[in-house]
ROFI-366037 format. One record per residue: x, y, z of N, C-alpha, C in turn. Coordinates in steps of 0.02 Angstrom, whole numbers, plus 50000, padded with zeros to 5 digits. Each point is the difference from the previous one (the first is absolute). Layout:
! residues N
XYZXYZXYZ;...
This chain:
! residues 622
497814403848040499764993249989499255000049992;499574995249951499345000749984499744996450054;499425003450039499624996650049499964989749984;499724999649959499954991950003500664997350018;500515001549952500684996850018500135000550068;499945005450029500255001550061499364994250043;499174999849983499864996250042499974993049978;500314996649952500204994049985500524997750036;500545006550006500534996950040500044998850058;499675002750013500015000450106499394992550003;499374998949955499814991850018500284996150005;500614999049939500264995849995500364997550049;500445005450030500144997750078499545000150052;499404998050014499595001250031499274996549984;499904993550059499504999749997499694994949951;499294997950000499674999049947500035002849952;499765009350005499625002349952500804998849920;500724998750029500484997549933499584998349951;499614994250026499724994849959499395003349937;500085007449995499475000349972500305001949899;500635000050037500595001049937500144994549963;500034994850034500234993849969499494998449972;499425000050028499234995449973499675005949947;500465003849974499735003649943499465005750033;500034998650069499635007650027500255004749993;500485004449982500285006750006499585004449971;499734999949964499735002949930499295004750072;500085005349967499755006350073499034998749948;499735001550033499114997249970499815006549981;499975002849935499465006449997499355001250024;499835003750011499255000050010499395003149962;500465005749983499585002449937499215000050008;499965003150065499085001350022500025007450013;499515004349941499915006349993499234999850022;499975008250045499535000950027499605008449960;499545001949987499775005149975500055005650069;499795006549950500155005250038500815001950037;499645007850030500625003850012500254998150080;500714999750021500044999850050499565007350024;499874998050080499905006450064500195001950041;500175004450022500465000850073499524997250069;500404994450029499734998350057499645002550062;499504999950021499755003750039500164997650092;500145004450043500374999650050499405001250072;499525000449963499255000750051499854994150044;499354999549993499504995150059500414993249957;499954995550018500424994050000499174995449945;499435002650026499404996449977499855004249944;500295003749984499655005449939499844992749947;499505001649955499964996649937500185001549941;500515004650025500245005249912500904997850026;500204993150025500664998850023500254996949930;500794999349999500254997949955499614992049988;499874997350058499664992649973499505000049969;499445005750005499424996649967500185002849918;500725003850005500054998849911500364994849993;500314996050011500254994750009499514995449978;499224999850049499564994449985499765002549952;499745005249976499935002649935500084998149919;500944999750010499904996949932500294995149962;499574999549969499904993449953500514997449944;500234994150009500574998149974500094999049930;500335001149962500105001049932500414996749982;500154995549941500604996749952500355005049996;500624998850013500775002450000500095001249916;500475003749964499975000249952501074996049978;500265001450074500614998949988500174994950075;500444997549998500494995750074500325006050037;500045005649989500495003850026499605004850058;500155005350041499675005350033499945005049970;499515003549968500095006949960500105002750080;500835005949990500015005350022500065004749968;499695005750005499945006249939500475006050022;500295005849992500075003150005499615007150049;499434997749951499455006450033499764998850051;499805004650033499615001750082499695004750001;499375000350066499725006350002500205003350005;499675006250021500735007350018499924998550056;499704997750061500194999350050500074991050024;500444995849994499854992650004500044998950086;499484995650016499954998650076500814995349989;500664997949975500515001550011500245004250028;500105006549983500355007250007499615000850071;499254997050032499945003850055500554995850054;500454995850006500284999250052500745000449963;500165004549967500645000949981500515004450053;499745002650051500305002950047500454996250062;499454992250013500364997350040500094993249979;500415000249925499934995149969500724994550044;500325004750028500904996850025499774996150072;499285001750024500044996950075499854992450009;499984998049934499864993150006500784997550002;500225002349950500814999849987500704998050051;499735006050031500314998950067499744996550067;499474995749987499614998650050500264991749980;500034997449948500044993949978500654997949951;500605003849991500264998649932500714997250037;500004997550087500694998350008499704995750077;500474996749996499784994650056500684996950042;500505000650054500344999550013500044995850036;500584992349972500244996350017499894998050100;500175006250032499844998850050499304996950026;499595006549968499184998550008499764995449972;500244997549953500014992249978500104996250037;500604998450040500024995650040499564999550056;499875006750012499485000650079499524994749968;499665003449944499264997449978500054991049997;500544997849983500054993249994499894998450066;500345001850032499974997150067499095002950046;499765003149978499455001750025499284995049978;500284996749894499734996750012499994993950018;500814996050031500024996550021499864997450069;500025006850051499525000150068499064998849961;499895003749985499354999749974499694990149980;500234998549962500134993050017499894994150054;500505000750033500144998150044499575001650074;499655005849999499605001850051499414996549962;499784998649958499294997549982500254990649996;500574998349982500204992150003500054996850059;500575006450049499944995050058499505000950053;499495003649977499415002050055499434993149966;500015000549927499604993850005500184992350011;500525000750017500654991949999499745000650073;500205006550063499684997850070499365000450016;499445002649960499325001850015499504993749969;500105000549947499514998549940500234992549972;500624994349990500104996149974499894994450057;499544993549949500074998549961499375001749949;499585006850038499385000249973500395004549914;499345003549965500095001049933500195010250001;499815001950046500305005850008499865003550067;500435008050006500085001050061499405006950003;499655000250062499645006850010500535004550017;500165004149976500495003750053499845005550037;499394999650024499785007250045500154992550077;499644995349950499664995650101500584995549989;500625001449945500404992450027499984996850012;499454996349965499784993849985499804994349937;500104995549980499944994949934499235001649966;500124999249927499235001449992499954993149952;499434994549993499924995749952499435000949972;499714993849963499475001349958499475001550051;499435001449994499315002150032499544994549974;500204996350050499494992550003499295001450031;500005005450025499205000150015499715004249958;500215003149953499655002749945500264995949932;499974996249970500514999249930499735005749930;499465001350019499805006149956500595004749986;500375001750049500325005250019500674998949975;499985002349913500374997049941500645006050015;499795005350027500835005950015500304994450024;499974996150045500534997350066499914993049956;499624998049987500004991949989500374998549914;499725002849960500585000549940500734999950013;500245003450033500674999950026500294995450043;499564999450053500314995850067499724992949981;500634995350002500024991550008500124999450048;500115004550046500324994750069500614993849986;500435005349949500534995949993500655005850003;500005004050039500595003450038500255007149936;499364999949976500225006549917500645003550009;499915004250072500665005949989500524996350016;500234994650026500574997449989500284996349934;499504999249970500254997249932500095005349950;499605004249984499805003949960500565005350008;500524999450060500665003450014500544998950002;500054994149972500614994549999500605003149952;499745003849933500665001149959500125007850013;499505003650063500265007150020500564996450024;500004997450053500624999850044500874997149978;499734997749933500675001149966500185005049968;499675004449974500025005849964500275005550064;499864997150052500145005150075500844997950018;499894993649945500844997250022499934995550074;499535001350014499844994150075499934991349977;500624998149973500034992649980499604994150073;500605004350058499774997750054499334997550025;499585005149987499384999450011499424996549959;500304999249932499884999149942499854992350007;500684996350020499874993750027499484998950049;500105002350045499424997750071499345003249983;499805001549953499395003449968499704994649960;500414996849948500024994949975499984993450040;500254997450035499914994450014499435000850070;499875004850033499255000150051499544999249910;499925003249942499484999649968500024990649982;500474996849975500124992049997499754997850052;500095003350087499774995250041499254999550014;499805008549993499235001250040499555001049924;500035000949940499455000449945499944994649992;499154997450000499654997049961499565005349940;499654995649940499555002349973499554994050002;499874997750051499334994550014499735003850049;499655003549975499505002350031499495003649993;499454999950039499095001149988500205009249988;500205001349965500065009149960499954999149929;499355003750002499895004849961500115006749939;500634998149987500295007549946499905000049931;500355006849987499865003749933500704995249959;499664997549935500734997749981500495004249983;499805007149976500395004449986500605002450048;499534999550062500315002450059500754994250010;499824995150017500414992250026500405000249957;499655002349905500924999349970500455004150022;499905006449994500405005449985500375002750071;499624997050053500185002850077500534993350037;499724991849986500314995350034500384994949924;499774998449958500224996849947500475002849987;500025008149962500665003049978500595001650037;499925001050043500134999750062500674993950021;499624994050016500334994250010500324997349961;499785001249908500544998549958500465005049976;499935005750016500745004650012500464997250045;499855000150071500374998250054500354992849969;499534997149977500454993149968500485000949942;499905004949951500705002249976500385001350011;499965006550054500475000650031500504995750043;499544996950019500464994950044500494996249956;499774999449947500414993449963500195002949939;500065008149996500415001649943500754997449999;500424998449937500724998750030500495006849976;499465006149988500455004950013500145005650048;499354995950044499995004850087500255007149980;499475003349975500115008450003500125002550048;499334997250050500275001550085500164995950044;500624999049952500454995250059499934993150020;500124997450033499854990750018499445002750037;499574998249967499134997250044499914993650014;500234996049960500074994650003499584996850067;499494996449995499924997150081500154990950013;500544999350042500024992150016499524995850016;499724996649966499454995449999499375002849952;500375003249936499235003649972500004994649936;499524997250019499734996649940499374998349950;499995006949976499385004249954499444999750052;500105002550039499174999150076499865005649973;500085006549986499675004649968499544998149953;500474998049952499564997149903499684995250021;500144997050055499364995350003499325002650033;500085004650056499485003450006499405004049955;500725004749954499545003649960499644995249932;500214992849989499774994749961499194998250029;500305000150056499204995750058499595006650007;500105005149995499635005850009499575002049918;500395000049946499844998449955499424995349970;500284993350036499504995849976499155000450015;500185003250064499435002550056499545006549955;500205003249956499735007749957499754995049960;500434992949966499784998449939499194999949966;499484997750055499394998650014499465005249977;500335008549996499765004549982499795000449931;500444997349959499994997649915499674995549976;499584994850038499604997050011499465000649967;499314998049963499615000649993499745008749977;500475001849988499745005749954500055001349933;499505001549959499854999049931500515003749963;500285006250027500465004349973500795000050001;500094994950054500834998550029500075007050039;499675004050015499985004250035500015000450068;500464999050062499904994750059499395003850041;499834997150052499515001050046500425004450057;499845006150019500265006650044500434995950055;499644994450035500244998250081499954991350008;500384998550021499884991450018500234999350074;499684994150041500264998850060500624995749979;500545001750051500404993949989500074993650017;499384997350020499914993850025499324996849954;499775002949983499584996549965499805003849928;500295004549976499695001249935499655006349990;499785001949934499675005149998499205000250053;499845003450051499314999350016499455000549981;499534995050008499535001149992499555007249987;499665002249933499525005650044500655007249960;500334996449954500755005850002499575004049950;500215006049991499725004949956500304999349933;499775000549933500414997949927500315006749977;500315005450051500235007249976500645000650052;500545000349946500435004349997500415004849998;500745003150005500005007149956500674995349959;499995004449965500534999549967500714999450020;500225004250035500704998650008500124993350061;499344999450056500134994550020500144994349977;499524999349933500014992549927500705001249991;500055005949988500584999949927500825001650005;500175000250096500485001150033500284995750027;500084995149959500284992150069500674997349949;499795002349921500554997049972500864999350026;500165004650016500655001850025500294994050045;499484999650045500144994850060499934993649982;499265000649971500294991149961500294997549964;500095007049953500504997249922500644997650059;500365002550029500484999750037500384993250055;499135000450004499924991250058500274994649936;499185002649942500344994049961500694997849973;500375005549997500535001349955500504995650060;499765000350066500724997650045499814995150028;499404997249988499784992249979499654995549980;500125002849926499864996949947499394995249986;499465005950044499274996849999499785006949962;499585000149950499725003749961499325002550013;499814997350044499174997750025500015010650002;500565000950050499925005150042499915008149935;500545000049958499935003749955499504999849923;499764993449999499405000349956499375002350010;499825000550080499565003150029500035005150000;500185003050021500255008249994500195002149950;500294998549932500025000949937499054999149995;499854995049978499205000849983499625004350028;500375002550066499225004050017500235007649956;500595000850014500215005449948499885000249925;500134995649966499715000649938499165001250011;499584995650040499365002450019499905004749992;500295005050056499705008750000500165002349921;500644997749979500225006149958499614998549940;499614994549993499324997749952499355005050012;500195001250069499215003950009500165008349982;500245002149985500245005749990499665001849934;499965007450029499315003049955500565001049910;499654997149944500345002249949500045006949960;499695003750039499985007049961500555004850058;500274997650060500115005150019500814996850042;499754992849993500564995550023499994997250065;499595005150051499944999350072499634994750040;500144998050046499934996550048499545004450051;499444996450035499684999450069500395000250044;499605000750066500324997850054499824994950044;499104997849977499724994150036499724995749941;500134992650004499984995749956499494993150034;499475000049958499604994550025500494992649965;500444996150045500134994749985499764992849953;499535000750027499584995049952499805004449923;499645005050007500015001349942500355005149962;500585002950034500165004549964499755007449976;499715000250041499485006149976500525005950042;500045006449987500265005650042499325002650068;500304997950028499495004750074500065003950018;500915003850005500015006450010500605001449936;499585004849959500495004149957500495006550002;499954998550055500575006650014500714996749971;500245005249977500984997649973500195006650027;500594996650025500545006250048500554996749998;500335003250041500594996750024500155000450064;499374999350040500124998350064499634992450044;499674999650050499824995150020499504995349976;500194993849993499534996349955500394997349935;500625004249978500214996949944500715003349986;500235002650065500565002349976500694994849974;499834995150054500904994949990499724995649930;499305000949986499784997849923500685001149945;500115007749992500505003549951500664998350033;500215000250076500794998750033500024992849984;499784996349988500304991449982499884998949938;499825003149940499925001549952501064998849975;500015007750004500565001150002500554996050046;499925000950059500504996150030500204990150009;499154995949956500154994849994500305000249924;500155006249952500294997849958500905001249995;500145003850087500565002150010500374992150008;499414996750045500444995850040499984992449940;499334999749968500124994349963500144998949920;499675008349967500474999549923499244997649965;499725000750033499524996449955499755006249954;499744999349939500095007049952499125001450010;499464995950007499485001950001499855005950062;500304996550059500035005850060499965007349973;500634999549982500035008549977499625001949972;499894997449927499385001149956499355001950031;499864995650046499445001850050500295006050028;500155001350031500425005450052499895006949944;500345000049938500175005849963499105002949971;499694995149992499375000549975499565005050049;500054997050043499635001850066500305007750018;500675000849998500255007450004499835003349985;499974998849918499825004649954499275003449985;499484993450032499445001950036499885005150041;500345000350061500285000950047499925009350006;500495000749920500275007150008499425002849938;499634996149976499375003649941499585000750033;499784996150037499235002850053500065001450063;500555000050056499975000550053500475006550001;500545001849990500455004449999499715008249975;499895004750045499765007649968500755004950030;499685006349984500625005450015500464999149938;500395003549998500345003449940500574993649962;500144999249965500154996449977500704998050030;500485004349991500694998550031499975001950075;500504995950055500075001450046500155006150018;500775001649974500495003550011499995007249975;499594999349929499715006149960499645001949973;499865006049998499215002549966499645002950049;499375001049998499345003450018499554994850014;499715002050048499294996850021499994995550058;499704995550032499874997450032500474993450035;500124999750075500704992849991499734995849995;500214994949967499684993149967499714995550062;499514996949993499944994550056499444997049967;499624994550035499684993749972499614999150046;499534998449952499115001650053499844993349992;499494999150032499504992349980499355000649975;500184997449935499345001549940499724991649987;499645001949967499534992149987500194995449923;500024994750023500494997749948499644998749962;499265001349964499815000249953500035005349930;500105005050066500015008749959500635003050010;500434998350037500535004250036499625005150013;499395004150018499865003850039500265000250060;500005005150027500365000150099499214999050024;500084995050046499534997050070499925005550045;500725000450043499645004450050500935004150000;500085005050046500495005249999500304997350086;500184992250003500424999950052500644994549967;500405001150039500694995450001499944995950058;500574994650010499994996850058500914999150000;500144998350064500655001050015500394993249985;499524996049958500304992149986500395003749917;499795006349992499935002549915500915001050005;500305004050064500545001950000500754994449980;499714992349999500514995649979500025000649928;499805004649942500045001149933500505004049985;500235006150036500634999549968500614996149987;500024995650077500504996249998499974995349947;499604998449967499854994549959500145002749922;499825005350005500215004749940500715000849999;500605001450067500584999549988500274992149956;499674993850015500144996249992500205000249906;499325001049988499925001549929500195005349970;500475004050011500425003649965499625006650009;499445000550023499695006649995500145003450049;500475004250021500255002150044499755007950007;500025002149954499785008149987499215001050046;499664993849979499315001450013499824997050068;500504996550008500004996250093500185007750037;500495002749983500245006150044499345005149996;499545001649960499395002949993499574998750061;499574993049986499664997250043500254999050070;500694997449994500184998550085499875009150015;500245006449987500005005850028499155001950011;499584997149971499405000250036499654996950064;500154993450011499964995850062500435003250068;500765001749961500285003050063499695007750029;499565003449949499765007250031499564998550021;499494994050008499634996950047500164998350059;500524996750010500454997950031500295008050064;500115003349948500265004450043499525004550044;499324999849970499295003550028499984996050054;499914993250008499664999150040500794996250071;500494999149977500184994550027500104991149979;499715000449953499574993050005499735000049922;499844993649989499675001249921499264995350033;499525004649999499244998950021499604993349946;499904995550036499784994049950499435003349915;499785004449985499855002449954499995005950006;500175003049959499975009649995499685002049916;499555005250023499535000749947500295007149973;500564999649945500205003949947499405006049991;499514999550000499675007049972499725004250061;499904994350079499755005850041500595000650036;500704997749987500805002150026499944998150081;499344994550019500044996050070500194992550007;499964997450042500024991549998499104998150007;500024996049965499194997250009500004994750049;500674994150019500084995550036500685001450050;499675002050057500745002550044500514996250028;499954996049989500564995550036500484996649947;500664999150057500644998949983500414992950008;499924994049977500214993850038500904999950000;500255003849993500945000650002499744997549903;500075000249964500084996249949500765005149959;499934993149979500875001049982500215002449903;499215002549962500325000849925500415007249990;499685005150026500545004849987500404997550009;500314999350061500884998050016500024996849947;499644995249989500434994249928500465004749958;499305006349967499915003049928500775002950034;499995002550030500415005950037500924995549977;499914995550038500674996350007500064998449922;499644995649976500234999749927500145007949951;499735004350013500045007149969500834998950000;500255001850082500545003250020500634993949956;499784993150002500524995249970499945003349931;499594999949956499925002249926500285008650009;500005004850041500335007249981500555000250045;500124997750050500435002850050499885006850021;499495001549959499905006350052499635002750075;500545004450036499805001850078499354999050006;499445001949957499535003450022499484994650024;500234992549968499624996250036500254998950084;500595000049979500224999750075499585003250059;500065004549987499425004550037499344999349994;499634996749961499354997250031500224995450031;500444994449988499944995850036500035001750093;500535005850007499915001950062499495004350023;499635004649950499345000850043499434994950014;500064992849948499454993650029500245000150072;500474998350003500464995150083499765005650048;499955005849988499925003250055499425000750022;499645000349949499195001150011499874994850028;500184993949980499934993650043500285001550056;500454999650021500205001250070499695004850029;499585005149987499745006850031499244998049985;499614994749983499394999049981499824993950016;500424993649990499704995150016500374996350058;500565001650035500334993250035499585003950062;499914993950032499684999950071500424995850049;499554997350050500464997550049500474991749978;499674996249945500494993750008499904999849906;500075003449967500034999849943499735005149930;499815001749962499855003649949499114999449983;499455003750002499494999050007499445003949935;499754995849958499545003949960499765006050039;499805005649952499695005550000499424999649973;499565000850058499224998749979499785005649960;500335008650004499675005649982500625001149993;500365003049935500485004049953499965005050035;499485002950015499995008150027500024999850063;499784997450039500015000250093500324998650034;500504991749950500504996350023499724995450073;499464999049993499764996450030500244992849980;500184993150051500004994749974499704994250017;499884994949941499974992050015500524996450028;499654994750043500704996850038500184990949946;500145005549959500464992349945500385001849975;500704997149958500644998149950499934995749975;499825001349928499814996349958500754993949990;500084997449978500674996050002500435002749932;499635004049950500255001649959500595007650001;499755000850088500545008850023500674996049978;499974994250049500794997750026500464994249922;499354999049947500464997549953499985004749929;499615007450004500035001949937500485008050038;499385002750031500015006650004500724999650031;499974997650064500994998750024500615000749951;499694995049951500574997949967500105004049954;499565003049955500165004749951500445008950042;499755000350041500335006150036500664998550029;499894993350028501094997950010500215001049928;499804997949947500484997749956500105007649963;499535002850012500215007749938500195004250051;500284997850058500565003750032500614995050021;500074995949945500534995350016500404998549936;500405002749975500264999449949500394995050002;500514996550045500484996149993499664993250014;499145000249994499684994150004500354993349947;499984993850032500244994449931499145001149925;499605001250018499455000149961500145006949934;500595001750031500235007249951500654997049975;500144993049977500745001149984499784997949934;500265001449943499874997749952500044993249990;500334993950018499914992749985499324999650038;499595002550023499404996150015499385003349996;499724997449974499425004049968499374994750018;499325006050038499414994150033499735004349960;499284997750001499275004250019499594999050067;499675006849998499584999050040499384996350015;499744997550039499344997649991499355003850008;499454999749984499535006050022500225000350080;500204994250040499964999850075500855003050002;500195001849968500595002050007500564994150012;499844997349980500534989450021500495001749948;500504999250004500594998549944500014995149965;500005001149934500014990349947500535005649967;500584995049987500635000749964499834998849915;500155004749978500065000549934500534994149964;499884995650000500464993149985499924995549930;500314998149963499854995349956499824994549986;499994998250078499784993550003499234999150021;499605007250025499295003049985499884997849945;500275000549927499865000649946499924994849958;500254993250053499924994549979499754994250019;499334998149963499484996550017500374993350044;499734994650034500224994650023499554993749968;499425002349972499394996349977499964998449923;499924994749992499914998449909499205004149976;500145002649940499325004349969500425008850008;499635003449976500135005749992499325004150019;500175007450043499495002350023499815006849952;499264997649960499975003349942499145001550012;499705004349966499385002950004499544992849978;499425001450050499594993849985499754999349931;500005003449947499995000449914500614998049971;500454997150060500674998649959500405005149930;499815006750036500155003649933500785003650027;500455003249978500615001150044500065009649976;500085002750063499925005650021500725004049955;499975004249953500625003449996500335003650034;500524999849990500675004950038499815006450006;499935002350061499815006850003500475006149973;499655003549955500655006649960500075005050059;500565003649964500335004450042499415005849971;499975006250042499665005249967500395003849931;499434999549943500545000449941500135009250001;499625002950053499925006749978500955004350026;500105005849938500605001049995499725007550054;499605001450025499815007550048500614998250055;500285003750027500245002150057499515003650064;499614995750033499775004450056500345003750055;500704997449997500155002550084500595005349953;500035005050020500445004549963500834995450026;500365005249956500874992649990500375006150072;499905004450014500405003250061499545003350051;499844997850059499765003950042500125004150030;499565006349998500315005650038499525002250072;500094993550027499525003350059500334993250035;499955000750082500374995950022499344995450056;499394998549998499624997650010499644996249947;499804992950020499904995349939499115004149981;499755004950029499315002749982500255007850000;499925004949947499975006950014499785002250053;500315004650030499605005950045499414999950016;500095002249941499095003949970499494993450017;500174996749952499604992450010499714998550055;500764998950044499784997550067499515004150030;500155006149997499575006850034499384999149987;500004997849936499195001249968499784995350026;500394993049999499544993650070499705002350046;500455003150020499954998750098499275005749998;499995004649949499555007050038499354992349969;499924994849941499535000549986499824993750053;500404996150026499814997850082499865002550034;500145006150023499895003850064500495002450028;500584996649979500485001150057500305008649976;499985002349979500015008449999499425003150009;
């Protein structure tokens, strides 16, 4: 069977990423980025040498493609840094190529303790505050005597975060039970009247998306999981996340660009004294949640905002190279920081791209989305052209300046690792299995994926670990798109490392130092609704979220919105069309007739041997 078919079929029962078949996503993305010179055999020395595979990497300079396809050639040196690990090419093989049902089940259940030790420690410690310390087992809220102190205060409303922000784990845990009395303490004890301070980015994606999942769920009438149903529910969710909403609205306010303002209090408005800078994915990441509000009641206010600020950015975008900034002076539009990556600052920029055109059809989305890719893989993308085959270098994506696509500087950040999963979405599956096998040999060095790691000196430049949950994403979506073991098995070396690195005495605890395992006493709220949940579910096969009649997406916060048709249909008179009133064409399928992924595989790991090998030594981890 030809790889695509085979991974068309297994979406289709499975998941969102189905949806990428129907909406004319299937079509696999060439990349067709050739690099000069000869491959070299990797060097296995001082870790700081300056003669490492990266600094040829930063080296060289990107060239027009001449074809869509991967030249693989025939020829090789006489000795190819291939052939040097041809000896123990089978130990990956047998290390990863089978995963047994039993140990499956353990792992489910390990990460369903896992869970549950960080839920009900902050349900007795920490609620009704916004999260739990878990060294001192104790509540942590905003930091009213500093408000400077934007780590803690961006996040924390003092409106009970990790209990909301965990509302649709505990159905996914199958805990209906709890599900209810989770829900109706949030109806009895949330307000959003009150003197806080937050990031709007933060409030959508953590309490907004959040509350209007839980409200689907509640009132789907095809109960995937079962009667949730709660007696006496009468939209107190949607009305929350409406009044919470209205409360962000203020950010959109008085700015020349429709570009919103970073933070508003929820009691009175944007503050005084607010700074006119941005990043990008904070502007340009809210669509999802509001298109969604609006769509389920039929106030538009919510998705025209967030549409405009998006068309905004994608106006400011450099025309020679296509790219996007990462800091945006609001008022005028000017770029303040030109870095383009695909990590912090602008990553859920490109994930709602794509995924608001999963959920609403709208054809410009994509268009935007496909544009930006293709950007994406001409200036940011180095290493050898095909994943799977050839010579030279494994592909990965630096952060260059979006004027030149030059590379900035030679680090990654661990916000970068939610790109493959996003790539499964979009049919590019070949090149998600590439990239995810680089994050995980990070992953496997340290334990932990270190908040930035600098590719050319093979260290972390920023050591710390907040639980963050995108590998697992990339990881879990991999394993739905291949079925193959081998994700399985990262997924069980994350859980363990977590359990052997971060749980302490009343819950799961950032890692201040990757290397010392030293920790901070916080849980972000995002352990117990992303990182949790993606590790139950890709050891949970007989999940309802895996049956074929039901198909969600994810949210950047990991929230479930149901892939539905009735998403797709406005409630509002007017049509939501580019402020030029000009109408976006149907996005084409890729017309190119190349075959990248060969039609029979003969290797039983979704990455060669060799490949993988050649990762891990050029991480460290050999």
């Amino acid at each position: 069977m030809q790889w695509p078919s085979l991974v068309v079929g297994l979406i289709l029962l499975r998941l969102s990423a189905s949806l990428w078949l129907a909406f004319g996503l299937a079509a696999y993305i060439s990349l067709g980025i050739g690099f000069p010179g000869e491959a070299e055999e990797p060097r296995t020395g001082d870790r700081e040498s300056t003669e490492s595979w990266s600094q040829r990497i930063s080296g060289y300079k990107h060239e027009e493609a001449t074809g869509t396809c991967a030249k693989v050639t025939g020829e090789s040196p006489v000795r190819s840094y291939l052939s040097f690990f041809d000896g123990n090419k089978d130990d990956y093989v047998r290390r990863y190529s089978s995963f047994p049902d039993t140990l499956k089940a353990t792992m489910k259940e390990k990460a369903r303790e896992m869970f549950y030790f960080g839920y009900d420690n902050y349900m007795k410690y920490a609620f009704p505050k916004d999260e739990l310390n878990p060294i001192d087992c104790e509540g942590r809220g905003p930091d009213v005597q500093n408000p400077s102190n934007i780590n803690i205060n961006d996040v924390l409303g003092n409106y009970s975060l990790t209990l909301i922000d965990t509302l649709d784990t505990l159905l996914v845990l199958g805990n209906v039970t709890e599900f209810r009395r989770a829900v109706k303490l949030v109806i009895d004890t949330v307000s959003f009247d009150k003197d806080s301070t937050v990031q709007v980015f933060e409030a959508n994606i953590r309490i907004l998306g959040s509350l209007v999942s839980a409200h689907i769920l509640l009132t789907d009438s095809k109960h995937p999981f079962g009667r949730v149903n709660l007696e006496g529910y009468e939209n107190q969710l949607l009305d929350l996340a409406h009044d919470l909403a209205l409360r962000l609205l203020p950010a959109f306010e008085n700015t020349s660009t429709g570009i919103p303002y970073p933070r508003v209090n929820l009691k009175t408005g944007v503050p005084s004294g607010s700074i006119n800078e941005t990043c990008t994915a904070g502007a340009g990441s809210l669509l999802v949640e509001f298109g969604i509000l609006s769509r389920l009641t039929g106030d538009f206010t919510f998705e025209s905002v967030a549409r405009r600020a998006v068309r905004a950015l994608w106006k400011l975008r450099n025309s020679d190279t296509g790219l996007l900034g990462n800091i945006v002076n609001i008022q005028t539009g000017h770029w303040v920081g030109k870095q383009s990556g695909l990590g912090a600052g602008i990553d859920s920029f490109y994930e709602y791209l794509l995924k608001s055109y999963i959920l609403f059809g709208e054809k410009e989305d994509y268009a935007m989305f496909q544009a930006a890719y293709d950007s994406i893989q001409n200036h940011m993308r180095r290493g050898r052209e095909s994943c799977n085959e050839g010579e030279g270098d494994p592909p990965i994506y630096v952060n260059v300046n979006m004027m030149s696509g030059k590379i900035m500087n030679t680090w990654i950040d661990s916000l970068q690792a939610f790109f493959p999963g996003l790539q499964v979405l979009n049919g590019d599956v070949e090149n998600a299995i590439c990239l995810h096998a680089f994050y995980y040999a990070i992953w496997k060095r340290y334990g932990a994926l270190p908040e930035r790691y600098n590719w050319k000196r093979q260290a972390p430049d920023v050591l710390f670990y907040p639980l963050r949950p995108e590998l697992v994403e990339s990881t879990y979506l991999l394993y739905q798109a291949t079925k193959n073991p081998f994700y399985l098995h990262v997924g069980m070396d994350i859980l363990e490392s977590l359990e052997n690195n971060t749980k302490v005495r009343c819950g799961y605890a950032t890692l201040h130092h990757v290397v010392h395992k030293s920790k901070e006493d916080r849980m972000e709220s995002f352990f117990l609704s992303e990182t949790c949940k993606y590790l139950y579910l890709l050891f949970d096969e007989d999940n309802p979220l895996h049956k074929s009649g039901y198909k969600y997406i994810f949210t950047t916060e990991g929230h479930l919105m149901p892939v539905d048709k009735r998403f797709r249909e406005k409630r509002w008179s007017g049509t939501c069309r580019q402020e030029d009133d000009t109408t976006m064409e149907q996005p084409s399928r890729n017309a190119s007739e190349c075959t990248r992924i060969p039609e029979a595989r003969r290797y039983t790991l979704p990455l060669k041997s060799v490949y993988m090998r050649q990762i891990d030594q050029m991480v460290g981890v050999l």
